[in-house]
C-alpha positions as CSV (number, residue, x, y, z in Angstrom):
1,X,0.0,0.0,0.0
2,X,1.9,3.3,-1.1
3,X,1.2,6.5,0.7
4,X,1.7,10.2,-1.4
5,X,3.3,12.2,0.8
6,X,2.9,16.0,-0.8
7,X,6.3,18.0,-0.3
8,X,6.1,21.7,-0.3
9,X,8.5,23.2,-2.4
10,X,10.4,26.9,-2.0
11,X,11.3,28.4,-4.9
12,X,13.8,31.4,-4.5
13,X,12.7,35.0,-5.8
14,X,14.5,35.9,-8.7
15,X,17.4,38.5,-7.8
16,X,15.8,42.2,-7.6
17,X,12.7,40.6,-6.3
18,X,13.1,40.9,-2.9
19,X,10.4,40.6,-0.4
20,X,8.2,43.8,0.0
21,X,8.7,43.2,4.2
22,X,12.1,43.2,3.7
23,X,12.6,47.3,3.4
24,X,10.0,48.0,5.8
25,X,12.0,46.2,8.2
26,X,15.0,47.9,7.6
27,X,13.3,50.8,7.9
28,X,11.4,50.0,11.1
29,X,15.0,48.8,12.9
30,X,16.0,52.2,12.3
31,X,13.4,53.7,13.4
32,X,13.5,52.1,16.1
33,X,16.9,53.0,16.9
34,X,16.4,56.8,16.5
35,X,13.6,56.1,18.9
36,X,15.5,54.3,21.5
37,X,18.5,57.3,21.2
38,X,16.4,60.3,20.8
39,X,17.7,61.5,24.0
40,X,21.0,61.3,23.0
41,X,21.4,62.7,19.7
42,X,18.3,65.3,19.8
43,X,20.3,68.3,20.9
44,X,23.1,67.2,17.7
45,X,20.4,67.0,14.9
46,X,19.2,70.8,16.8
47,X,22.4,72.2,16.4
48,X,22.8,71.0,12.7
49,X,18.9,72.5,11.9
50,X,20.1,75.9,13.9
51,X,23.4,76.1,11.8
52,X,21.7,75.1,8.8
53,X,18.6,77.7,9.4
54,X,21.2,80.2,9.9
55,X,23.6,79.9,7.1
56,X,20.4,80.5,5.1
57,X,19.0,83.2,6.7
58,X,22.5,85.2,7.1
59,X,23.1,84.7,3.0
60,X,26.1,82.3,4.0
61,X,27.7,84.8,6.7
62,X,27.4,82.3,9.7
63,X,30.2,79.6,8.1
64,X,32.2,82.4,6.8
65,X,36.2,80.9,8.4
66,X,36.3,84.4,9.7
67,X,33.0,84.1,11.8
68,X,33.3,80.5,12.8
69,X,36.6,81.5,14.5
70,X,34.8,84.6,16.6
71,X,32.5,82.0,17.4
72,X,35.3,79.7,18.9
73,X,36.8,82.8,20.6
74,X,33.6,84.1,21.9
75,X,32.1,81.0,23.7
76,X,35.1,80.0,24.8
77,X,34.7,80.6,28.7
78,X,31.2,79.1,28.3
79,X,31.9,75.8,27.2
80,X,34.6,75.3,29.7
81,X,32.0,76.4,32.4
82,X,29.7,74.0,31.2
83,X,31.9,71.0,31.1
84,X,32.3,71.7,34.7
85,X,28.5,72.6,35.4
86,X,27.6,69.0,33.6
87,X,29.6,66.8,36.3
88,X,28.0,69.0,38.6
89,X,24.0,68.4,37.4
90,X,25.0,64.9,36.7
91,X,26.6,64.1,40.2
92,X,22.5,66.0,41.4
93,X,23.7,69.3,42.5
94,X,24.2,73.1,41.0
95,X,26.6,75.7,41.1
96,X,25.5,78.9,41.3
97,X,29.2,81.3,42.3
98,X,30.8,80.0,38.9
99,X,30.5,83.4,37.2
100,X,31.3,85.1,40.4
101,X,34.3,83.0,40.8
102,X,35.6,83.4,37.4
103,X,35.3,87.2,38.2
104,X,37.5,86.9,40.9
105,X,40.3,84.9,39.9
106,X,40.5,87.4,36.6
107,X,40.4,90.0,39.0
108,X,43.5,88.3,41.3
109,X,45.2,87.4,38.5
110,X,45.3,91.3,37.0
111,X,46.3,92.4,40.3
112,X,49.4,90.5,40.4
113,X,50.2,90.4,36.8
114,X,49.3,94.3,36.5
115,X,50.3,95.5,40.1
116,X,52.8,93.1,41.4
117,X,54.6,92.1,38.3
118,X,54.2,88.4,38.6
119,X,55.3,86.3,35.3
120,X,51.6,85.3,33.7
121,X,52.7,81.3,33.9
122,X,53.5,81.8,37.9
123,X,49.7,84.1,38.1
124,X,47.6,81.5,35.7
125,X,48.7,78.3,38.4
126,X,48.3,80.8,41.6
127,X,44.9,81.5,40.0
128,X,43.8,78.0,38.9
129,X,44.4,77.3,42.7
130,X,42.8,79.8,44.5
131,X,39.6,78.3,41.7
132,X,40.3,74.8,43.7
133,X,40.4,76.2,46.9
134,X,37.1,78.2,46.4
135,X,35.8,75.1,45.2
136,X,37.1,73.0,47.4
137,X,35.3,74.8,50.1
138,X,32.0,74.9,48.6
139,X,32.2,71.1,48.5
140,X,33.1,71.1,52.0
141,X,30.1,72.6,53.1
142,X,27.6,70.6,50.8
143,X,29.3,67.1,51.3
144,X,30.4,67.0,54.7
145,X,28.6,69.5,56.4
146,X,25.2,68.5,54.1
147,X,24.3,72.5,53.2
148,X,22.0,72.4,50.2
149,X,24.4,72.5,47.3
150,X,21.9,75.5,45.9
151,X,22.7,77.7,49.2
152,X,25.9,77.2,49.7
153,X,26.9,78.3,45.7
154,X,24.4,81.4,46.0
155,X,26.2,82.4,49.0
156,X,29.5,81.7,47.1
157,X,28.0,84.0,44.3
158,X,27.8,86.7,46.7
159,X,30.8,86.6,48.5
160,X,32.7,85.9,45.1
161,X,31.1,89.1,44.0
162,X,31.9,90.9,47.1
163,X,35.6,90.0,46.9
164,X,36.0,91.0,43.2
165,X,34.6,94.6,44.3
166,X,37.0,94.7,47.1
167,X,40.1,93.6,45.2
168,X,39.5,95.5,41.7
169,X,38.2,98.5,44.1
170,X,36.0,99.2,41.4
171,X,37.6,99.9,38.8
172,X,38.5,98.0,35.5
173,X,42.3,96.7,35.2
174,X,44.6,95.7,32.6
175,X,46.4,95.5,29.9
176,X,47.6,91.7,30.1
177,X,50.6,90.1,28.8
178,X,50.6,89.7,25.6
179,X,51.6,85.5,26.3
180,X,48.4,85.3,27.7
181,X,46.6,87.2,25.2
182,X,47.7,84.7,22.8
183,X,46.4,81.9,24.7
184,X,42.7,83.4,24.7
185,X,42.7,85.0,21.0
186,X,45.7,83.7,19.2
187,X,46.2,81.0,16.8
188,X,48.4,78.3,16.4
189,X,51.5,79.2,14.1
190,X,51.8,78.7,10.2
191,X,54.2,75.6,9.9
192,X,55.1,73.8,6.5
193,X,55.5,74.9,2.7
194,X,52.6,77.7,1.8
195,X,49.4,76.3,0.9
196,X,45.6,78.1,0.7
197,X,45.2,76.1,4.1
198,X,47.1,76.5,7.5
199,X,48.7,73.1,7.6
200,X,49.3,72.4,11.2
201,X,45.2,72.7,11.3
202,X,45.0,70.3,8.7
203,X,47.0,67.6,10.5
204,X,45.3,68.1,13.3
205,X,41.9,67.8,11.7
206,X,42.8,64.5,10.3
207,X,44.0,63.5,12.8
208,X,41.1,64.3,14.9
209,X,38.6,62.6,12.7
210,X,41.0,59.4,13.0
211,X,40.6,59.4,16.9
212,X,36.8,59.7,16.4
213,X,36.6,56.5,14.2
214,X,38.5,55.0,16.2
215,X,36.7,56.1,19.2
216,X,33.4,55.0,17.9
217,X,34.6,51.4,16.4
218,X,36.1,50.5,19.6
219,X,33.3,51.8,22.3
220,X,30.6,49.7,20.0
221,X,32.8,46.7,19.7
222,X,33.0,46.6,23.6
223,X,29.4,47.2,23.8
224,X,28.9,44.0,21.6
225,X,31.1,42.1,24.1
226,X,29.1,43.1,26.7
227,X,25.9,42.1,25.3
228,X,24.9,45.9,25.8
229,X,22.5,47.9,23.6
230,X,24.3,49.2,20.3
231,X,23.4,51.0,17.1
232,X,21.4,49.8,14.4
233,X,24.6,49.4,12.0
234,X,23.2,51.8,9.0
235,X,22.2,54.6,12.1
236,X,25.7,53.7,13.4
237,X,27.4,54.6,9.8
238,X,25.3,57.4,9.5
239,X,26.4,58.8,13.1
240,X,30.0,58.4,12.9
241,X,29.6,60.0,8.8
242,X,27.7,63.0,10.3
243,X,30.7,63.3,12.9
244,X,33.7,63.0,10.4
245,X,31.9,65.6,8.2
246,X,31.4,68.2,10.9
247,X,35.1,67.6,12.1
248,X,36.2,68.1,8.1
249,X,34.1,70.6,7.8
250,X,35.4,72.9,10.7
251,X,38.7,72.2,10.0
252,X,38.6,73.4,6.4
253,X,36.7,76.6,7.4
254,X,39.6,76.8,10.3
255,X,42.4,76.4,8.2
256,X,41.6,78.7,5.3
257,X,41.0,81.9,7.8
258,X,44.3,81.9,10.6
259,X,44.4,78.6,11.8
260,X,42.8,77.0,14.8
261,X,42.5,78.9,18.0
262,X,44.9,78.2,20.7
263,X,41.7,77.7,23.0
264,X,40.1,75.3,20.8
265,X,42.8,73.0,21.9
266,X,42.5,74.0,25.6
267,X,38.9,72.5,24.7
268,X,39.3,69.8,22.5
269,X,41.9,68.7,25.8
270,X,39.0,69.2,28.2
271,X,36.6,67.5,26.0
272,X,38.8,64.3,25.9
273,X,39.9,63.9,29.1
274,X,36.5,64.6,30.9
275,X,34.7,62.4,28.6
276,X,37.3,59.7,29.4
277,X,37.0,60.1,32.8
278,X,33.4,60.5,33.1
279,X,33.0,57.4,30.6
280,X,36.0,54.6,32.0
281,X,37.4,56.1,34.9
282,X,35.9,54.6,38.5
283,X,35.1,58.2,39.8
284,X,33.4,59.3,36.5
285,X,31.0,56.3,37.1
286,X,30.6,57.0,40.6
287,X,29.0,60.4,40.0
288,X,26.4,58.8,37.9
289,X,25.9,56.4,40.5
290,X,25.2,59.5,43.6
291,X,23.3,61.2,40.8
292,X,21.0,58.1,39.5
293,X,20.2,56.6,42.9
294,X,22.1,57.8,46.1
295,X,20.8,55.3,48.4
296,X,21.7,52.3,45.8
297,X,25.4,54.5,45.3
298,X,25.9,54.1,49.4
299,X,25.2,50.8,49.8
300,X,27.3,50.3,47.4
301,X,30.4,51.4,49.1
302,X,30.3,54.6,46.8
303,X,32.3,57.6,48.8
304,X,30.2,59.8,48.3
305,X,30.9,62.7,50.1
306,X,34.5,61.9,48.6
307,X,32.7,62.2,44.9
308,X,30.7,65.6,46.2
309,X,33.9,67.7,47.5
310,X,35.7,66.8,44.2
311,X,33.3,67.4,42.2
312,X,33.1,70.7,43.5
313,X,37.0,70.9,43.3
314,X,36.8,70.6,39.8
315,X,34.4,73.1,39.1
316,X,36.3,75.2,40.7
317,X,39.1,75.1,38.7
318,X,37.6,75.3,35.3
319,X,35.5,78.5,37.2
320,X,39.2,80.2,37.3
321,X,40.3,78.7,33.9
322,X,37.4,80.2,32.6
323,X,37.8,83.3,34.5
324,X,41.5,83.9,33.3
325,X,40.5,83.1,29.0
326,X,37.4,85.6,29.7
327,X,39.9,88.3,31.4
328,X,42.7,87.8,28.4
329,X,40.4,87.8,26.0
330,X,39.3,91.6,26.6
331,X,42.4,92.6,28.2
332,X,41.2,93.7,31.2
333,X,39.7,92.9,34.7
334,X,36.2,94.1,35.5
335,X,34.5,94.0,38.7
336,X,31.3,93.2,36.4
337,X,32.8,90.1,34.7
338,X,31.0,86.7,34.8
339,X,27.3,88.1,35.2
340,X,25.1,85.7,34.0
341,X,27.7,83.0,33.2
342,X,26.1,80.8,35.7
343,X,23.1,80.9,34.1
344,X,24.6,80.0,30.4
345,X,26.4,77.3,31.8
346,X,23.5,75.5,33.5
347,X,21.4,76.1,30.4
348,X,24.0,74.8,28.3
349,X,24.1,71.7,30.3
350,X,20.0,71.2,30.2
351,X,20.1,71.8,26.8
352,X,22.7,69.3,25.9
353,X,21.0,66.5,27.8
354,X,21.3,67.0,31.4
355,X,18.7,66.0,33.8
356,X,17.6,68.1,37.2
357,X,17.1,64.9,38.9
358,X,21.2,63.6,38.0
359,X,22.7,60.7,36.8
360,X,22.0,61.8,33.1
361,X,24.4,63.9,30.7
362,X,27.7,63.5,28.9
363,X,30.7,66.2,28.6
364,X,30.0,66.4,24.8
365,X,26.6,67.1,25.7
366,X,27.9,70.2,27.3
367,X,29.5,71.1,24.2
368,X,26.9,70.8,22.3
369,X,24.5,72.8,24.1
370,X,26.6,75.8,24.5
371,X,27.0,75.6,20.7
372,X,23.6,75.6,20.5
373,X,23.3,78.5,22.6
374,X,26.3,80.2,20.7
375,X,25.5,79.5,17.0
376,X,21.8,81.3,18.3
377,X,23.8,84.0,19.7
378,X,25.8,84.8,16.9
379,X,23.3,83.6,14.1
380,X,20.8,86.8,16.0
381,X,23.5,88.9,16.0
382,X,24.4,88.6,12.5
383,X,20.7,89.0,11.3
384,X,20.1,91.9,13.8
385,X,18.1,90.7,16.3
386,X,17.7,92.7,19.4
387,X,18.7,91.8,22.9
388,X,15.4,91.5,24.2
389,X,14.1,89.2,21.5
390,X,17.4,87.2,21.9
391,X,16.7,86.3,25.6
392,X,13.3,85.4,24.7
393,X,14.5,83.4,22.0
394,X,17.4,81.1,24.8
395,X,14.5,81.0,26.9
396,X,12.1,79.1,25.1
397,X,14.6,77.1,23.4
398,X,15.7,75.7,27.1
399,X,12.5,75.1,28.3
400,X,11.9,73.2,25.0
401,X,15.0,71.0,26.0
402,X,13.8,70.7,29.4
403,X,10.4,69.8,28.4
404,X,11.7,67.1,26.0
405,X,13.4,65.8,28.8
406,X,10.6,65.6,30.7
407,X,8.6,64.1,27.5
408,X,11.2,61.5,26.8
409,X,11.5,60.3,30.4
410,X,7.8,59.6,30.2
411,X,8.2,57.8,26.8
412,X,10.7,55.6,28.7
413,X,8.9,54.6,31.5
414,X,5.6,54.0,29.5
C-alpha cells in the first residue's frame, strides 16, 4: 500500500525581487533606533537645523572661516564652564558662584600680573588654585557639612562678588601680557610649505577625525562584548559619517582663515579627558551612581561625600580657567565680569541632555549645548536681532529642552 506524501517546495525569488517586508523592516530597525537614542542625539540634529537655518538666513555669513573663528573665541569661557556645570548636574547638585568666581580669579590674576609684576605662567597656576580652593570649600560645606548645594553656591556668588569689588576697588584693570593674550585670542602658528590652508590645522583635523573613528569602532565593539544595547549598524554609519563631516568641515573653514584657535585645543583637551573620565574612569561612574540613585550609590560602598567635595574641586578650577581666558580675552579685569555666566552654563548643560534629577548627561553634551546657545547668539546677532528678543528666543529654546526631557522620560517609562 503506497502512501503520497505531498512536499512543499520553495522556490527562491529571482534576484531584484526581494520581499516587500524586507525594506519595511530595515526601515522599522531604524526607526527604532532613532527612537531608542532620541535623548542622546536630539540636541546634535538641533544644532545642525540651527546652523543650517542660519547659514540660510544670514546669506552664507554664519560659516564664513572668519565668523566660525569669533565663534570659537567668543564661547570660549562658556563651554569650559559647562563641562564643569555638567559633572555638577549629573553628580545632582548646582553651582551657582561659577560666574562670580571666574570674576574673581580674573580680578587676582590682573592684580598680580598688572600691580605686582608676577610672570603670567606663575599668576595663571596661583589662579587656577585659588579656583580649587574656592571650590574645594563649597564642596566642603555641601558634602560634609550637608548644606544644600543651591545655598551654599548662591552664597559663594555673593561673596565671590563681594571680593572681586573689594580687590578690583571698582575699577576695570589691565592691559595683560601679551603671552596670555595669545592663549585666549591667538592661533596656532603657520608651519610647512605655503598652501591656501594652515597646515598644522590640517593635521590636526585629520587627525582628529582618526581618533573619532576610532573612538566610535572600539566603544561599540565593547558594547557587543558586553551584550549591551548598540546601534542599528546603518544609524551607526550614518552617526559616525555626520561626525567626520562636521570635524572636516570645521577644520577646512579653520584652516583657510588663521588657523585653529589656541583655545580650541584647551577645549578639544578638556573635551577628551572629561569624557574619558566620566566614561572609563571609576570616579566618572561614581557620579552617575550618587546622581541616578544615592541610596543604591551608598550601599554600594560609593564615597560619596569623597565624589561631592571633588566634584566641587573641579568646578572650581575650570570657574578660574574660565575666568583667566574671559579676562585675556578683553584685556582687562572688571568688577562686572562673569554676570550671567552661571546661568549660560546651566542652560548649556539642560540643553545638551542633562537631567535636574542627576545621573544623566555626557561632557559632549555640554558642548553641544553651549554651541547651541552660541550658534543662536551669533546667528541673531548677525541678522540683527535685538537683545530682548534674543533672551526670549534662549528661553524658550531651554525650556523646549527641558520639556523634551521631561517628555522622553515619560516615553521611557511608558
Amino acid at each position: 500500500m503506497s502512501t503520497d506524501v505531498s512536499t512543499k517546495t520553495t522556490v527562491p525569488a529571482p534576484p531584484g525581487s526581494g520581499s516587500p517586508s524586507a525594506g519595511a523592516s530595515v526601515a522599522r530597525v531604524l526607526l527604532d533606533g532613532v527612537r531608542r537614542n532620541m535623548r542622546q542625539y536630539g540636541m546634535l540634529f538641533a544644532l545642525g537645523l540651527i546652523v543650517l537655518l542660519f547659514q540660510v538666513w544670514t546669506g552664507g555669513d554664519l560659516l564664513l572661516p572668519r565668523n566660525v573663528s569669533n565663534l570659537v573665541l567668543q564661547n570660549s569661557y562658556i563651554l569650559i564652564l559647562a563641562i564643569g556645570m555638567m559633572i555638577v548636574i549629573i553628580s545632582g547638585h548646582i553651582d551657582l558662584s561659577v560666574g562670580s568666581l571666574a570674576a574673581l580669579v580674573g580680578g587676582i590674576g590682573a592684580v598680580l600680573m598688572v600691580e605686582h609684576h608676577v610672570s603670567w605662567p606663575v599668576a595663571v597656576l596661583l589662579a587656577l588654585l585659588l579656583g580649587a580652593v574656592a571650590g574645594a570649600l563649597q564642596g566642603f560645606f555641601v558634602a560634609y557639612v550637608g548644606i544644600p548645594s543651591f545655598i551654599v553656591t548662591l552664597a559663594g556668588m555673593l561673596l565671590f562678588r563681594g571680593l572681586t569689588e573689594i580687590f578690583l576697588k571698582g575699577q576695570t584693570l589691565g592691559p595683560f601680557p601679551n603671552g596670555l593674550q595669545k592663549v585666549a585670542n591667538g592661533f596656532l602658528p603657520e608651519m610647512g610649505p605655503q598652501t591656501n590652508y594652515h597646515n598644522l590645522t590640517l593635521l590636526l583635523g585629520l587627525g582628529l577625525i582618526a581618533y573619532v573613528v576610532f573612538q566610535e569602532v572600539r566603544d561599540r565593539r565593547r558594547q557587543r562584548e558586553f551584550a549591551l544595547e548598540t546601534l542599528p549598524t546603518g544609524l551607526f554609519a550614518l552617526k559616525v559619517t555626520a561626525l567626520v563631516a562636521a570635524v572636516l568641515v570645521t577644520t577646512l573653514l579653520l584652516a583657510s582663515y588663521k588657523g585653529a584657535p589656541v583655545v580650541l585645543l584647551i577645549l578639544a583637551a578638556l573635551l577628551v579627558g572629561f569624557g574619558y573620565v566620566m566614561r572609563n574612569a571609576v570616579i566618572g561612574r561614581h557620579v552617575y551612581a550618587i546622581g541616578g540613585n544615592l541610596p543604591a550609590a551608598k550601599l554600594s560602598g560609593v564615597k560619596d561625600k569623597k565624589v561631592t567635595f571633588a566634584v566641587f574641586l573641579n568646578m572650581g578650577m575650570l570657574a578660574a580657567l574660565a575666568g583667566l581666558v574671559f579676562a585675556a580675552r578683553f584685556n582687562a579685569a572688571s568688577p562686572k565680569a562673569g554676570v550671567n555666566f552661571e546661568l549660560e552654563a546651566i542652560a548649556a548643560a539642560f540643553i545638551g541632555g542633562a537631567s535636574m534629577s542627576g545621573g544623566v548627561g555626557t561632557v559632549l553634551g555640554a558642548i553641544i549645548g553651549g554651541l547651541v546657545l552660541g550658534v543662536l547668539n551669533n546667528g541673531m546677532n548677525l541678522v540683527g536681532v535685538g537683545t530682548d528678543w534674543q533672551q526670549v528666543i534662549k528661553g524658550l529654546v531651554l525650556l523646549a529642552a527641558v520639556g523634551f526631557d521631561v517628555w522622553n522620560k515619560r516615553r521611557a517609562g511608558a
